[in-house]
C-alpha positions in Angstrom: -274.6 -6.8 12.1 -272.3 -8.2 14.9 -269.2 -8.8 14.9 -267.5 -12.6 15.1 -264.6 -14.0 13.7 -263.3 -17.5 13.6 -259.9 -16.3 15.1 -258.5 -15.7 18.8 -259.8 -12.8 20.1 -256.2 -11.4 21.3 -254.7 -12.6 17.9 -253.7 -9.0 16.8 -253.4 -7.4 20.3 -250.6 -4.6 20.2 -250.7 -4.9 16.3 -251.3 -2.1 14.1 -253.3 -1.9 10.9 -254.2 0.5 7.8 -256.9 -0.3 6.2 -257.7 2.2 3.1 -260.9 2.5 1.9 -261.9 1.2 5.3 -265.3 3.2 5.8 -267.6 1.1 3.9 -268.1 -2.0 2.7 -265.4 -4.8 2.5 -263.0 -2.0 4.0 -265.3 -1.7 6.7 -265.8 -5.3 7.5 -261.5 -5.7 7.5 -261.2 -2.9 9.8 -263.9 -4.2 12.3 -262.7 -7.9 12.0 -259.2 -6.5 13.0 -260.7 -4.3 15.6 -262.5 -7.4 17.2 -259.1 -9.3 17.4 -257.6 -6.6 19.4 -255.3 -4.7 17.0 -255.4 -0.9 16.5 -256.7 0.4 13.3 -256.2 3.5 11.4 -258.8 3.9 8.6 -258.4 6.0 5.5 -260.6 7.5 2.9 -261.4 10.4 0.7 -264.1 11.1 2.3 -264.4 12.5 5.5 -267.8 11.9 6.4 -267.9 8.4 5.3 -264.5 7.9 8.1 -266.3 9.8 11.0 -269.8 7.9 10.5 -267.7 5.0 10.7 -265.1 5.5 13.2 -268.0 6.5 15.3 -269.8 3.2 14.8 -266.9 1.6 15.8 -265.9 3.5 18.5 -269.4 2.8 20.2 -269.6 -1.3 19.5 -268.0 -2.6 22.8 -266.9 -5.7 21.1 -264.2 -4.0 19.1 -261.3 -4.0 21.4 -258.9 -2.2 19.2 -258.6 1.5 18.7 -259.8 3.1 15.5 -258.3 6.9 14.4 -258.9 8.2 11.1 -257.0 10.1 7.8 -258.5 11.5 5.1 -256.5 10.2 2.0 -256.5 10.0 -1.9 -254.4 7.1 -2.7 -253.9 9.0 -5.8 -251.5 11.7 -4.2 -248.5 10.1 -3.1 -247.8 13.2 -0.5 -251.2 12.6 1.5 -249.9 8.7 1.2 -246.6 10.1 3.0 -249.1 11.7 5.1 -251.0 8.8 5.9 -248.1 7.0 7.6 -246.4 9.2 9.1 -249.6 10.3 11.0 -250.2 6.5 11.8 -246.7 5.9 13.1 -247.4 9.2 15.3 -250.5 8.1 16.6 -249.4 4.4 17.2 -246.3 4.1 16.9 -245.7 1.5 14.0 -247.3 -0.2 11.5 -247.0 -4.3 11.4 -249.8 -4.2 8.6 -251.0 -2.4 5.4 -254.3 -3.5 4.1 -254.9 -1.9 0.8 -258.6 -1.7 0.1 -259.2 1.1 -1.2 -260.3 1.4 -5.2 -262.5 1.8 -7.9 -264.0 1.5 -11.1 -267.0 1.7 -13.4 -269.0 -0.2 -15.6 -268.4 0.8 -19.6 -267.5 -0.5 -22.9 -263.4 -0.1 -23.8 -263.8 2.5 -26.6 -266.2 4.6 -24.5 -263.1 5.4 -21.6 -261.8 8.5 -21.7 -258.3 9.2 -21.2 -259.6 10.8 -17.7 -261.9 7.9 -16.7 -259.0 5.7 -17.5 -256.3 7.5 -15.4 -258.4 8.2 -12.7 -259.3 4.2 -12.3 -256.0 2.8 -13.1 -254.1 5.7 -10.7 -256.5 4.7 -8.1 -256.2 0.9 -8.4 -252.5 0.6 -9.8 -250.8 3.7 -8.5 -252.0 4.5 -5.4 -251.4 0.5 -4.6 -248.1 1.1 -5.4 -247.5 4.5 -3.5 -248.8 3.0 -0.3 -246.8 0.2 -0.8 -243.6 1.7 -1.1 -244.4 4.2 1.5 -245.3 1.5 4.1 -242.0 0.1 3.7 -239.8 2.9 3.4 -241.3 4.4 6.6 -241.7 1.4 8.6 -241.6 -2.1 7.4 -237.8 -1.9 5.6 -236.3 -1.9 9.1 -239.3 -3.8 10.8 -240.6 -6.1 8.8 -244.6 -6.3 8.4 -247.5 -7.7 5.9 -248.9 -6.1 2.8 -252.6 -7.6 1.9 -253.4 -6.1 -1.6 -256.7 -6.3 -3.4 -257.5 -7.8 -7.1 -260.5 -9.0 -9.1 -261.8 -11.5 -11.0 -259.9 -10.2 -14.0 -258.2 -13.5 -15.1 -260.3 -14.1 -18.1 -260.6 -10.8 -19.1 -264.1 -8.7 -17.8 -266.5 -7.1 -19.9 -266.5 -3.2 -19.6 -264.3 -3.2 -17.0 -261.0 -2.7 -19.0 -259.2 0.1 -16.9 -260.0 -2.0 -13.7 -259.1 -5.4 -15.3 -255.7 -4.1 -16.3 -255.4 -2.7 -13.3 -256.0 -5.1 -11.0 -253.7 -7.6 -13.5 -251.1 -4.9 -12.4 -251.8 -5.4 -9.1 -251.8 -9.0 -8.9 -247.8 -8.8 -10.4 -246.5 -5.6 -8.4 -247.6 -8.2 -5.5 -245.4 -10.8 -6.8 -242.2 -8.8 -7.7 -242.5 -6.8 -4.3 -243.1 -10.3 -2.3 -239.0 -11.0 -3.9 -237.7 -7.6 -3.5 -238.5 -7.4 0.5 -238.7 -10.9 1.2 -234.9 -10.0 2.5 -236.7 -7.2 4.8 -239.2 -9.7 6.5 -242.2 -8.4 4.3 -244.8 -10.3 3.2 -247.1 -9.2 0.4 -250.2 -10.9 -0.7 -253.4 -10.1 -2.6 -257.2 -11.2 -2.4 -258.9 -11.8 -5.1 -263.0 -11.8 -4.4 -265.6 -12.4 -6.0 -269.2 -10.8 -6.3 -270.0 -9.7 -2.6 -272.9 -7.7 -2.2 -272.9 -4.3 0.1 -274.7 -1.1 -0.4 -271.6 0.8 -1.5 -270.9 -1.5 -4.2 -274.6 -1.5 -5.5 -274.4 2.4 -5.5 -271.3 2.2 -7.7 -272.2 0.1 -10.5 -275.4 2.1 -11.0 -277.2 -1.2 -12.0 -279.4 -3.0 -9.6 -279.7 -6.6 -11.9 -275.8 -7.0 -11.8 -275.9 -8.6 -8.5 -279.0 -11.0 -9.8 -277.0 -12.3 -12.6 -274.1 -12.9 -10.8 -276.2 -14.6 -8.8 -277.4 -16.7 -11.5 -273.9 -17.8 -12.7 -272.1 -18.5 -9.0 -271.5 -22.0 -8.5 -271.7 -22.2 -5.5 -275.8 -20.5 -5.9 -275.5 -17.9 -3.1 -272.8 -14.6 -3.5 -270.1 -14.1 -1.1 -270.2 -12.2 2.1 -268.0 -9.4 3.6 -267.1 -11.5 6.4 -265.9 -14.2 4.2 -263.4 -11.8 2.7 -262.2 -9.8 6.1 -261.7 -13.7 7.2 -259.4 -14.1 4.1 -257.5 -11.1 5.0 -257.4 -11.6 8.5 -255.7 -15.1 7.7 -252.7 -13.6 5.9 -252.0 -11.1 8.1 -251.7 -13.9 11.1 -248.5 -15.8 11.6 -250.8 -18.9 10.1 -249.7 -17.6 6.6 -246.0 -17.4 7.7 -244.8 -19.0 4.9 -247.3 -17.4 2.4 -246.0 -14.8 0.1 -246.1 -13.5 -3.4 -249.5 -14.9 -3.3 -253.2 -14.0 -4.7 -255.8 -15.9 -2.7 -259.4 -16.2 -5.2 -262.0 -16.2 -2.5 -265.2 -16.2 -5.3 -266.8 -19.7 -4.6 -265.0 -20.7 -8.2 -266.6 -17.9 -9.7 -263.7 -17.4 -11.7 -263.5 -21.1 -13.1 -266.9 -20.1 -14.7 -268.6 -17.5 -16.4 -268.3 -13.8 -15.7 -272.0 -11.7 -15.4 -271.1 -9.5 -18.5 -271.1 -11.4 -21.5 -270.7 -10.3 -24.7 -273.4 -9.8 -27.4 -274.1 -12.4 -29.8 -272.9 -11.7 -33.5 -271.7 -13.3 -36.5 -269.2 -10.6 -37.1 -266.0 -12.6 -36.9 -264.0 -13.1 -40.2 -263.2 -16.8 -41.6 -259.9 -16.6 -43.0 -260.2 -18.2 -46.9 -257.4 -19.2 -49.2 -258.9 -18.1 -51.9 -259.0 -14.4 -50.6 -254.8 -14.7 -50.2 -252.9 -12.5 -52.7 -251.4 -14.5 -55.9 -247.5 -15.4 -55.8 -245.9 -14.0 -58.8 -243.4 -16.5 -58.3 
């Protein structure tokens, strides 16, 4: 697909970017929307393969303006976070923005996570938002100011089989807040996206179920499913100085999807107890 954006072309010119889990998917499309502004980008991932393929795709569009490197990086290990921006700082010299993309999670019913599914989702989500974070500003944005775009869910009505991400992403959408007041005094802004059901290949791979997209489909209010360009747009927009005054902020990009229903429902049943007077213990009063 080309590349367009709505925005200036030289909007982000001289600006640098991280974007984690920027070599597929809605990471991708941030990275290359930024690109095609002008600003420099440094991509991060665990896997390499996934970052070469698509640094190299990037590299090669002539439309992309900016400069992409790459770091290998598990958000999980806060030394290869350390890693991740001192090596960015090296190879560009600062960082005006930290776009933190990178995450996962998997489809399955509370009782069934195990302690390790549950640690390695909420680490990844929670965690690893908060090491990059704090390792953003200590490195750089403390004495330089800079924008933090984080990334939530539609978890605000509670989701079906997703409870590590949910609480999570809940985490998330507070650590924005609270860190949006710490470094307001800094010149930090933090934010968060919240989007809803976007379909890419990567995502489809993950969830190991190829109806889930149908029946989001069929519950969207708006009748079509978002698109990765709608959400780099999002990000794109609070990075620019048009959010100046935009902080501490989750923005829902989901077509309303999360004034509605969510795809996973639960199973009918006529389990639930009726509480009865009569079944209350006598007074012996």
């Amino acid at each position: 697909m080309p590349i367009r954006s709505i925005f200036s072309r030289t909007l982000f010119s001289n600006k640098v970017a991280i974007v984690t889990g920027g070599a597929t998917g809605i990471g991708e499309a941030i990275a290359s929307e930024l690109l095609y502004l002008g600003c420099n980008v440094m991509i991060a991932s665990r896997k390499e393969d996934n970052l070469r393929a698509a640094a190299e795709k990037m590299t090669k569009n002539p439309d992309l303006t900016g400069k992409v490197l790459t770091t290998k990086c598990n958000v999980r290990k806060e030394d290869e976070v350390e890693n991740l921006m001192k090596n960015t700082i090296a190879k560009f010299g600062k960082i005006d923005y930290l776009v933190n993309n990178g995450g996962g999670q998997f489809l399955s019913p509370a009782q069934n996570i195990t302690a390790k599914g549950w640690n390695a989702v909420v680490e990844t989500n929670l965690t690893g938002t908060f090491y990059l974070c704090k390792s953003a500003y200590l490195n750089w944005m403390q004495e330089h100011g800079g924008v933090i775009v984080n990334m939530v869910s539609d978890m605000w009505k509670g989701y079906c089989y997703m409870a590590h991400s949910s609480a999570a992403r809940a985490g998330i959408d507070n650590l924005t807040k609270v860190l949006s007041l710490e470094w307001a005094e800094s010149g930090v802004r933090v934010c968060a996206i919240a989007p809803g059901t976007v379909y890419s290949p990567t995502a489809a791979a993950n969830y190991g179920d190829d109806k889930i997209f149908d029946r989001a489909l069929a519950l969207q209010p708006t009748g079509r499913l978002g698109e990765l360009s709608e959400i780099s747009a999002a990000v794109c927009f609070l990075l620019s100085p048009g959010a100046s005054f935009v902080t501490g902020e989750t923005l829902k990009v989901d077509g309303a999807q999360s004034l509605y229903k969510n795809c996973i429902e639960i199973p009918k049943h006529d389990n639930f107890p009726v509480w009865s007077w009569d079944d209350a213990p006598k007074s012996k009063l």
